[in-house]
C-alpha angles and dihedrals in degrees: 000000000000081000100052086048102052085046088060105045088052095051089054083054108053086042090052097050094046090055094058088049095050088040085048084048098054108037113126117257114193116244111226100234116241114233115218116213107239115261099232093266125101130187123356106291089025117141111231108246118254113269127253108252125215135208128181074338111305124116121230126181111198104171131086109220089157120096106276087200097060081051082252108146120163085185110130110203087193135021122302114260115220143181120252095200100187121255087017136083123236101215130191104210098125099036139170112030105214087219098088140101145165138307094206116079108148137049109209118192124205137171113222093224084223144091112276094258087049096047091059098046089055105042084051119033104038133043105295136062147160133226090239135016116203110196136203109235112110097258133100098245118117109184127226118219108173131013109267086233087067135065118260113197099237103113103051119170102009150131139185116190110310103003137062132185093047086184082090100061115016147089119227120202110192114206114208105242151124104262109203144311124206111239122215093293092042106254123148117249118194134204122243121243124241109254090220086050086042086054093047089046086048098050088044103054093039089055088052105039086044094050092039092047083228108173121239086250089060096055096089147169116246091235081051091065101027100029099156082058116029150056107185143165079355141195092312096062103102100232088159092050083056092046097048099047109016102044085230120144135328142335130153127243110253101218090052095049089039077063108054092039089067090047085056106046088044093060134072083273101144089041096054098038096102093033092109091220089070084039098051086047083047086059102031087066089038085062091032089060092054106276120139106225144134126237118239107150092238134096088242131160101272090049088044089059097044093055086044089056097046088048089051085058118035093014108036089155089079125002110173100130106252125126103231121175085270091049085043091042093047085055095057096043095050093043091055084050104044098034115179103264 
């Protein structure tokens, strides 16, 4: 009887034992998905994007796939810069975003008021510095100071319309040239600009303006965004000759501003010129246009220089910074024109 019992108790606990190791055997284990990097193509109809090139091992992207009407451009004029985080791999499986545009949104023109050979030691060896430098030495050479993905130290304190500090995004192109002298009353007079130089100005600004998508309102003077402290490029710049036959920056329409000229010079416009009402609406368009500059209600300095800077550029024929019923007539027309979008 001991025996049968001892037989069966042995029997429950081998069977036991087995159990707990088939049960061992067959408990689920989850499996870690493996994510598959996506193959280029998206939805169904989708066009695969364009591939990363490389070359020497370094990536460019030279195709837009994003949507050129929301200002969205994936196009790399140089090669993509990447971090190289230690001990991890940067990949470029799902690049580029469409939601992307550029940096550079203005295109800013100076004259270095210095001789060619001047002119380079300045814009290289001390603080300050231009994108390009176009010279004025009879060749067809236009010299390249800084990488137009970096910041070039041309703008300084400045603003158009919503933005300051155009340092930041823009592009600065210096023209060798004198700059002024004041003659016996004062008066600024300024020095011409060669028309081979004017060509070579005219070709570099359309390429960029072209490859970065900048508006005509963002090709701008250097008085225009720092009026209170600068004259450059200055009322012998030929901003119309671009305009005409380059298609680059602003003008006004004749007929508009011939329109509101006769408005003006039909109305009480000389009675009412120091009423600061009709000062304070002066400025206001001033500021409306794209002008950085505070209301007083006075024709002070700083009023005085901005319509000197808007009169260098779109009425080099006077600029003494008066606003007349022309130089009244040329803002409206240009703000009618150029309205803020």
């Amino acid at each position: 009887m001991r025996n049968t019992l001892y037989i069966i108790g042995l029997s429950a606990f081998v069977f036991s034992c087995t159990s707990q190791q088939n049960a061992k055997k067959k408990q689920y284990i989850p499996r870690t998905p493996v994510v598959q990097p996506k193959s280029g193509v998206g939805k169904t109809g989708e066009k695969p994007k364009p591939q990363v090139t490389s070359d020497h091992g370094i990536d460019f992207f030279t195709t837009n796939i994003a949507d050129p009407t929301k200002n969205d451009n994936t196009v790399s004029y140089g090669s993509i810069v990447s971090a190289k985080p230690m001990g991890y791999k940067v990949v470029k499986t799902y690049f580029p975003s469409i939601a992307q545009n550029f940096r550079q949104k203005y295109l800013i023109l100076h004259y270095t008021a210095l001789p060619d050979d001047k002119s380079i030691t300045v814009l290289t060896q001390q603080a300050v510095s231009a994108h390009y430098l176009v010279n004025n030495t009879g060749d067809n050479e236009i010299y390249q100071l800084v990488d137009e993905n970096k910041r070039s130290y041309h703008a300084g304190v400045s603003a158009w319309r919503n933005d300051k500090n155009l340092n930041d995004n823009s592009i600065g192109i210096e023209i060798v040239n004198a700059g002024y002298t004041a003659d016996a009353s004062g008066k600024k007079v300024f020095a011409p600009f060669d028309d081979a130089q004017v060509k070579k100005v005219a070709a570099l600004v359309k390429d960029i303006s072209t490859r970065y998508q900048i508006p005509s309102t963002n090709i701008l003077a250097h008085s225009d965004i720092a009026p209170t402290r600068k004259q450059d490029p200055g009322p012998l710049f030929p901003w119309k000759r671009l305009y005409d036959e380059y298609q680059i920056g602003m003008w006004y329409d004749e007929a508009t501003k011939q329109t509101f000229y006769t408005s003006a010079t039909s109305t009480d416009f000389q009675l009412k010129y120091n009423d600061p009402a009709f000062i304070y609406s002066v400025q206001a368009q001033l500021q409306k246009f794209g002008y950085g500059l505070d209301m007083s209600g006075k024709w002070d300095d700083a009023t005085k220089r901005t319509i000197e800077a808007l009169q260098y550029h779109f009425r080099p024929q006077n600029y003494d910074g008066i606003m007349d019923p022309e130089t009244f007539a040329i803002l409206q027309a240009l703000i009618q024109k150029y309205p803020v979008k």
